[in-house]
C-alpha positions as CSV (number, residue, x, y, z in Angstrom):
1,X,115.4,80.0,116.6
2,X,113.2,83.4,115.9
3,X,110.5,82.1,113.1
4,X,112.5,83.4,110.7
5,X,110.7,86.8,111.8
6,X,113.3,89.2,113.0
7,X,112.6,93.1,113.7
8,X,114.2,95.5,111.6
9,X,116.8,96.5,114.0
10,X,117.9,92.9,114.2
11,X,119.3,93.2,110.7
12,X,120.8,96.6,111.8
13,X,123.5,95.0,114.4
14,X,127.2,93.8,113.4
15,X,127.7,90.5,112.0
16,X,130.6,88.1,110.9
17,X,130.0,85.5,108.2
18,X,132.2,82.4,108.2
19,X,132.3,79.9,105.5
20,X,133.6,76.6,104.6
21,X,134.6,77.1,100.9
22,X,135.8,73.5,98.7
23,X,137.8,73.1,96.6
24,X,138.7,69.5,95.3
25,X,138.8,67.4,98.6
26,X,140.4,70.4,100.3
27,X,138.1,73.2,102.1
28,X,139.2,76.7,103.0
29,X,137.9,78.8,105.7
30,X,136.1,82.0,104.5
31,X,135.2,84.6,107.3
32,X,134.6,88.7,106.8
33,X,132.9,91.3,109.4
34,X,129.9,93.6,108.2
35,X,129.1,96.1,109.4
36,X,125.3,95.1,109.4
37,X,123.6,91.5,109.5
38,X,121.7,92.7,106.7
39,X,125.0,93.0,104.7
40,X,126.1,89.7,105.4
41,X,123.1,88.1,104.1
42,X,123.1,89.8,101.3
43,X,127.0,89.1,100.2
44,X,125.7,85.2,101.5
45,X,123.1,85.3,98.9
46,X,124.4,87.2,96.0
47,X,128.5,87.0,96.8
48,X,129.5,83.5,98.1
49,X,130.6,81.2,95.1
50,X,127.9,78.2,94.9
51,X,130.9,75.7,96.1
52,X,130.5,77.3,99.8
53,X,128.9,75.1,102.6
54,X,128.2,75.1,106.1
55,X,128.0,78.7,105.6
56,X,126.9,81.0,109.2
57,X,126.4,84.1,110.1
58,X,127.2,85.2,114.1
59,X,126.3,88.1,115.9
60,X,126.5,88.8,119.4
61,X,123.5,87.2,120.7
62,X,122.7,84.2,117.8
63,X,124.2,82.2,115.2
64,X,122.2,81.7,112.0
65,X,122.9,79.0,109.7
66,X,122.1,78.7,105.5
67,X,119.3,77.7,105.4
68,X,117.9,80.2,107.6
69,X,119.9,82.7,106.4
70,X,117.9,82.0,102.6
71,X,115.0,82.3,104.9
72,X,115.8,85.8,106.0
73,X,116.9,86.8,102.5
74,X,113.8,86.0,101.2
75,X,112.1,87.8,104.4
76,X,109.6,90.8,103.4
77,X,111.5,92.5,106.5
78,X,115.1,92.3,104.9
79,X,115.5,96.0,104.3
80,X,117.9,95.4,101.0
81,X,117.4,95.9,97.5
82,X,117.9,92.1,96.3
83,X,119.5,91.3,93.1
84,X,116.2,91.0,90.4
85,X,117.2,87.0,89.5
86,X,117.8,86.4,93.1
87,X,114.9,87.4,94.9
């Protein structure tokens, strides 16, 4: 996809997260709009309840999924302050 090396203006543009959240053998769909990719990997990493799967994040040019959205988190470019016990 990108080599998990993005520019800092990459994590600058708008994003939308969408989730698949379960619960028993029924799944609801999670989405919410940030206002900054970088935001929505954040509230991926340090918001979304551990039951979530198939979560994704889309912007208007590339959909990234969770495992490279972990990636990106744990990026030395992701321009967030990361929870201490997270990072």
């Amino acid at each position: 996809m990108f080599g998990h090396v993005i520019s800092d203006r990459a994590y600058q543009v708008p994003a939308e997260l969408f989730a698949i959240q379960r619960r028993g053998a029924k799944g609801s769909l999670f989405y919410q709009r940030f206002d900054t990719m970088a935001d929505a990997i954040r509230f991926a990493m340090e918001e979304m309840p551990p039951g979530s799967s198939n979560t994704s994040i889309e912007t208007d040019i590339e959909r990234i999924n969770s495992a490279d959205i972990a990636l990106l988190y744990a990026a030395d470019q992701f321009p967030l302050k990361r929870r201490a016990h997270l990072a």
